[in-house]
Backbone bond lengths (Angstrom), bond angles and torsions (degrees), N, CA, C in turn:
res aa  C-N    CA-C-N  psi(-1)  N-CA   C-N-CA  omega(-1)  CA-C   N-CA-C  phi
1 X - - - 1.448 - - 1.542 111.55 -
2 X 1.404 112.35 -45.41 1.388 135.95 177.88 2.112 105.88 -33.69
3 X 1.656 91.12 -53.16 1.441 111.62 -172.62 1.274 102.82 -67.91
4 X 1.033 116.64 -40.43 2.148 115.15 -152.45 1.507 82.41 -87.05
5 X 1.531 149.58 -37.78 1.225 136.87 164.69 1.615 121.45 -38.46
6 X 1.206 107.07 -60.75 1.689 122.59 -166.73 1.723 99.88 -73.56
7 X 1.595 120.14 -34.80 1.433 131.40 163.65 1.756 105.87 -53.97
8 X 0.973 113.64 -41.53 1.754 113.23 -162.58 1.670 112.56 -84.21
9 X 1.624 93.91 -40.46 1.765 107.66 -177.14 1.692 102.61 -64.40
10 X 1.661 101.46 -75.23 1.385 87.94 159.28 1.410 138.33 -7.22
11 X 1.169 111.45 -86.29 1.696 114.08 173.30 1.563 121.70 -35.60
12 X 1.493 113.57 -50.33 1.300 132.20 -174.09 1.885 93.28 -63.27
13 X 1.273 109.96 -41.64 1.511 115.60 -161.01 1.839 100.65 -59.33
14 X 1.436 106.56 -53.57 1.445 136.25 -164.78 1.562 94.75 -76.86
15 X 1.167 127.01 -10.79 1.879 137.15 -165.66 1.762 74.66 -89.06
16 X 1.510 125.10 -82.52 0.953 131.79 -113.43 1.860 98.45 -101.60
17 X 1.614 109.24 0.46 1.370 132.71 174.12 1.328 94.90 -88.23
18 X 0.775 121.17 -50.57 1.581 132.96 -170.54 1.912 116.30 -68.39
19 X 1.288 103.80 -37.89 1.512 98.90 165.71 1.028 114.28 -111.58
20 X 1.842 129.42 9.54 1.899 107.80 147.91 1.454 98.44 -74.14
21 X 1.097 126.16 -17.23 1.706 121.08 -176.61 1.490 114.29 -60.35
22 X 1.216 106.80 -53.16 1.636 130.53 173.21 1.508 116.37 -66.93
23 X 1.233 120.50 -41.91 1.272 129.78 172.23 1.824 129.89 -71.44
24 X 1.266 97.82 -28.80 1.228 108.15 177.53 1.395 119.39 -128.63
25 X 0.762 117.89 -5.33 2.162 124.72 176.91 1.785 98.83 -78.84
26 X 0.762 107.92 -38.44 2.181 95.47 -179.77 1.363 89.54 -83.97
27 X 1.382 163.41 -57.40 1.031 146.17 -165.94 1.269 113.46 -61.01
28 X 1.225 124.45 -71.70 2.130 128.05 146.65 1.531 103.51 12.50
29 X 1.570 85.40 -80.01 1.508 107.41 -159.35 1.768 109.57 -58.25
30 X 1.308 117.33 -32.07 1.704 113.45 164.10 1.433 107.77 -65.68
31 X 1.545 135.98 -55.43 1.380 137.40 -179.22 1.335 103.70 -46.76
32 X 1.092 124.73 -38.59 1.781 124.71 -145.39 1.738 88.50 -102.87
33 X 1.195 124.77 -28.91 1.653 117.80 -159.67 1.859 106.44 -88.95
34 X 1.713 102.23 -23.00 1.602 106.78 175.24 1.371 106.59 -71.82
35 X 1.119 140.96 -42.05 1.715 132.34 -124.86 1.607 98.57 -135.94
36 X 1.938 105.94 -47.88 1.512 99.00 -139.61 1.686 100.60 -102.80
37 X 1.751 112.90 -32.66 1.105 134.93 177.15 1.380 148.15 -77.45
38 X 1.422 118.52 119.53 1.822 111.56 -160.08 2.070 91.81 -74.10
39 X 1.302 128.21 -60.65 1.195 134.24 159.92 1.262 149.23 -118.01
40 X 1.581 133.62 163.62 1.423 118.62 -149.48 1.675 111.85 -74.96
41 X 1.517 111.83 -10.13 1.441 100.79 -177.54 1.920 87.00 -91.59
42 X 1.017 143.93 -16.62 1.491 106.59 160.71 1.189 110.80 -74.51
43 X 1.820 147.88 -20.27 0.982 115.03 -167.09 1.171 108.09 -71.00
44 X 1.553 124.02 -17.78 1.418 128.82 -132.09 2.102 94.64 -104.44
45 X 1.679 97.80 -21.28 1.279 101.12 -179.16 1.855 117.40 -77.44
46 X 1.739 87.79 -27.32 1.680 113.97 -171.89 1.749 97.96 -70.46
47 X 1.138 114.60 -41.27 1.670 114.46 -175.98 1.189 110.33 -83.71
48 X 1.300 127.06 -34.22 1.574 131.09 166.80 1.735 103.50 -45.19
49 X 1.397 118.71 -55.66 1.145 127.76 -158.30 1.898 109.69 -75.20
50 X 1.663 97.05 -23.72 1.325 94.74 -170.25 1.884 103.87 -100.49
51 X 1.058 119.37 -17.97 1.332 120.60 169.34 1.995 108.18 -71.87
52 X 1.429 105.11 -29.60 1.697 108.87 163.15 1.311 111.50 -47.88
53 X 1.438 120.67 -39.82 1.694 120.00 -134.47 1.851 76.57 -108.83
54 X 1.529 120.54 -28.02 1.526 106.38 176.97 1.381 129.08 -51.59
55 X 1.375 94.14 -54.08 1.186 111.65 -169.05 1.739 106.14 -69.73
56 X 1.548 112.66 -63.74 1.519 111.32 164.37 1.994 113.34 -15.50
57 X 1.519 105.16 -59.61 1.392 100.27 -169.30 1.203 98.24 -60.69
58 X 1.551 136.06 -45.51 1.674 124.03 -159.71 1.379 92.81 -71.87
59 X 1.045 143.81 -52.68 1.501 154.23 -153.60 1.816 108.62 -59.26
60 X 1.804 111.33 -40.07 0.954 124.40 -133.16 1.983 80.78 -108.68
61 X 1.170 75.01 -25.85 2.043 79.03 -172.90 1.784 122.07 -96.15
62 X 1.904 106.74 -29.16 0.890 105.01 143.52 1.659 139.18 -62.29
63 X 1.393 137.59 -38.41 1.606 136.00 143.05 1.573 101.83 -49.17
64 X 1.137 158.53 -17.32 1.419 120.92 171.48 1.527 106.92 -95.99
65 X 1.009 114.28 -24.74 1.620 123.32 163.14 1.474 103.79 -38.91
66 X 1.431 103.63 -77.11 1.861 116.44 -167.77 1.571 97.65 -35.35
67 X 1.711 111.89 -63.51 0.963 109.29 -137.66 1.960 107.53 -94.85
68 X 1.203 114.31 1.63 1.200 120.51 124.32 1.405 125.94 -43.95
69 X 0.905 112.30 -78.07 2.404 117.39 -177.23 1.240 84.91 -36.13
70 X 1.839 117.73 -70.95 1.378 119.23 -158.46 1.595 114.04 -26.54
71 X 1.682 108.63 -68.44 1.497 120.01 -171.67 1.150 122.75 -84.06
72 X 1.328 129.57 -24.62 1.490 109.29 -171.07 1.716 125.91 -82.42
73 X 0.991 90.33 30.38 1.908 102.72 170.26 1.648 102.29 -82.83
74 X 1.721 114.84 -31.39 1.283 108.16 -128.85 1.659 83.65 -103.69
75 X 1.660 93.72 178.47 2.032 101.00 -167.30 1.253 117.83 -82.70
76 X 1.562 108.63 -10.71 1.503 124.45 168.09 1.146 116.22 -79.81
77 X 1.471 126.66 -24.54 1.313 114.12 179.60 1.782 116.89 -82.98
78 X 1.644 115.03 128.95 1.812 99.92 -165.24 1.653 108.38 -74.99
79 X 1.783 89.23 161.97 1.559 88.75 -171.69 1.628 119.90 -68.03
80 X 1.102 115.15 -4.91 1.559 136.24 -157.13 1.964 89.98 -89.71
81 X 1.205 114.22 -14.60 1.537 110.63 -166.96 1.913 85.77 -118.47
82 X 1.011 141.26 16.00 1.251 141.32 -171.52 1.381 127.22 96.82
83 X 1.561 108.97 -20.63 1.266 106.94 -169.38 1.764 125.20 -76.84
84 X 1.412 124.81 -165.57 1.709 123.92 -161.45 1.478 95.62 -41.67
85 X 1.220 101.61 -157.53 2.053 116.27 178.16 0.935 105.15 -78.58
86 X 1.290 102.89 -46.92 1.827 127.63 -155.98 1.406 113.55 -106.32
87 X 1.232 107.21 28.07 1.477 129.11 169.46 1.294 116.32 -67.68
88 X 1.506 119.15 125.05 1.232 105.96 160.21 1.449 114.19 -159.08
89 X 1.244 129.88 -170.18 1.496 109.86 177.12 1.860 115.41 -115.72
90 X 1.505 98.95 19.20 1.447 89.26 155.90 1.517 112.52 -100.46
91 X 0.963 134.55 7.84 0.928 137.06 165.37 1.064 131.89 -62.47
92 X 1.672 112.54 -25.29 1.416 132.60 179.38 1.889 111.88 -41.74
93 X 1.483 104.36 -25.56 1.878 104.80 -154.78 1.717 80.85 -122.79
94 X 1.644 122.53 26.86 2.168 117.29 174.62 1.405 96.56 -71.65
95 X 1.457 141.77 -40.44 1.391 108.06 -172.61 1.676 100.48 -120.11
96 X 1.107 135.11 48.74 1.188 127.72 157.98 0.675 106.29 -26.36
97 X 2.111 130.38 168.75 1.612 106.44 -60.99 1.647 116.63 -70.16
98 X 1.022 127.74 31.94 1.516 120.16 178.82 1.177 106.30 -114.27
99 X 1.885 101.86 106.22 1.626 93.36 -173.25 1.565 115.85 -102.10
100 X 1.348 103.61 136.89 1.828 101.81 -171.15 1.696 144.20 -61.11
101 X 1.196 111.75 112.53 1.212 97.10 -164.51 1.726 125.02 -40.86
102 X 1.315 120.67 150.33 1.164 120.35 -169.61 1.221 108.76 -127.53
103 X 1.428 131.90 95.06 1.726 110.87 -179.01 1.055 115.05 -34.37
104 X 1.373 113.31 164.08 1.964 130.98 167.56 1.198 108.09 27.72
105 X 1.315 136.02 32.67 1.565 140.21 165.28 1.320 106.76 -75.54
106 X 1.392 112.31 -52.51 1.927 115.18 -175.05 2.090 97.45 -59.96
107 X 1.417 103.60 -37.06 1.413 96.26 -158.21 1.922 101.22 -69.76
108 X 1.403 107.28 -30.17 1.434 114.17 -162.90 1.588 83.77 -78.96
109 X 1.028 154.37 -48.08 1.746 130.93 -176.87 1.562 93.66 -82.04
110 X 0.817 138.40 7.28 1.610 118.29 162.67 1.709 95.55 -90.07
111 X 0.710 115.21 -66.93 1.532 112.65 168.88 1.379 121.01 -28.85
């Protein structure tokens, strides 16, 4: 099950890389070819590079989002970052070896 998850996200991941690529690289590439560019394979390298850095930011900001929600319920996370009162991060190693279940933690690194 573990697999057909990390198989599916993937795809969806590479789906949705794939049409800011398509969606926004010919538009780029007109902005970038009037003003900024000596020729069309730099504009074409400059929009390649900046539709990378788009998607990276949505990609990069949605996982710290998740994985924020994910943790800050828990006693390891400190209160100074949102988490309980009595939050803190030595707390991380209070019930050694029994480590606590965490909802959607396994699913957010399969992701």
């Amino acid at each position: 099950m573990d697999f057909q998850v990390s198989i599916i996200v993937t795809i969806i991941i590479a789906l949705i890389r794939y049409i800011i690529l398509v969606l926004l690289k010919s538009k780029l590439i007109f902005i970038l070819s009037e003003k900024r560019t000596k020729t069309i394979d730099e504009a074409n390298r400059r929009s390649a590079q900046l539709c990378k850095w788009f998607f990276d930011f949505f990609y990069y900001s949605a996982s710290t989002i998740s994985a924020y929600l994910i943790l800050r319920n828990n006693a390891f996370f400190p209160a100074f970052l949102g988490g309980p009162d009595n939050g803190s991060c030595s707390n991380i190693f209070a019930r050694y070896p029994y480590v606590p279940n965490i909802p959607y933690l396994q699913m957010f690194y399969l992701v």
